[in-house]
C-alpha positions in Angstrom: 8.5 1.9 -3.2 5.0 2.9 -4.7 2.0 1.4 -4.8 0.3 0.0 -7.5 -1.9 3.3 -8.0 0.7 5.7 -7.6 2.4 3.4 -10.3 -0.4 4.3 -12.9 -1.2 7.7 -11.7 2.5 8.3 -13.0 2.3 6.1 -16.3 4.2 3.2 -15.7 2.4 -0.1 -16.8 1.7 -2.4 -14.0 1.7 -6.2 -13.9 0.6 -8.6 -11.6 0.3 -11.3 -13.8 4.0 -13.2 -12.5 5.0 -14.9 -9.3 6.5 -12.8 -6.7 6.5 -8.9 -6.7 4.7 -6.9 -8.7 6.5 -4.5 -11.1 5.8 -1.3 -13.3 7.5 0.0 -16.5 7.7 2.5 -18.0 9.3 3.7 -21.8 9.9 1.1 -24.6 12.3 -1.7 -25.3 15.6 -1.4 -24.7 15.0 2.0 -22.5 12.9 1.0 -20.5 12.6 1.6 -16.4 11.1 -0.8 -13.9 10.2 -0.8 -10.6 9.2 -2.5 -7.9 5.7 -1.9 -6.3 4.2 -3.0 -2.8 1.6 -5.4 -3.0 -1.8 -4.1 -2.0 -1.9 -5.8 1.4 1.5 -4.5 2.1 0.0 -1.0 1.2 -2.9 -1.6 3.8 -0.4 -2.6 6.2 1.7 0.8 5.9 -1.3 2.4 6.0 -2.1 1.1 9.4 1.3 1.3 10.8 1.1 4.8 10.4 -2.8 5.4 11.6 -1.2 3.4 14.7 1.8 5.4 15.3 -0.1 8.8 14.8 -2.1 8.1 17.0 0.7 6.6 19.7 2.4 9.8 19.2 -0.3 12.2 19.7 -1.1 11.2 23.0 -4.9 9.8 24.6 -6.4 9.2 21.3 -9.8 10.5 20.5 -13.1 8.0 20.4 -13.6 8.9 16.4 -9.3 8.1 16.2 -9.3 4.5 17.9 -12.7 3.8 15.9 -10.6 4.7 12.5 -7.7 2.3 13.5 -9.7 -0.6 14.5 -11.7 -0.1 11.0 -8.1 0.0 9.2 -6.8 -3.3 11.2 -10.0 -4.9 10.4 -9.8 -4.1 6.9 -5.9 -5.2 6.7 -7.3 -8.6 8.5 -10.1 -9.3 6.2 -7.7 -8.8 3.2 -5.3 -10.9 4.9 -8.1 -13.8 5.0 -9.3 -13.7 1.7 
């Protein structure tokens, strides 16, 4: 799935305006494409999973690497509790 800027970057029209999950489309009535997109938080959470997992795989991580994954959960958290 893409995000919601990737989305636009690649000129489909994005709404957010419904319930559930956003979509983009793209073309005009009746040939028309939609697709899902991922929410922002579960952008931010991809995002994270894979700071996490990088630095899991590449062994002892670095001070500046653990400071960059705490930033990133933070982030995700304080999206999470708006």
């Amino acid at each position: 799935m893409k995000t919601q800027t990737e989305a636009i970057r690649e000129g489909y029209e994005v709404d957010l305006s419904g319930p559930g999950r956003p979509l983009g489309a793209r073309g005009r009535y009746p040939d028309y494409e939609m697709i899902p997109l991922l929410t922002d938080m579960e952008a931010e959470l991809l995002n994270t999973l894979s700071l996490v997992r990088k630095m899991l795989a590449e062994g002892p991580p670095s001070q500046d690497a653990q400071q960059g994954v705490v930033l990133a959960i933070d982030g995700l958290l304080s999206v999470a509790r708006a």
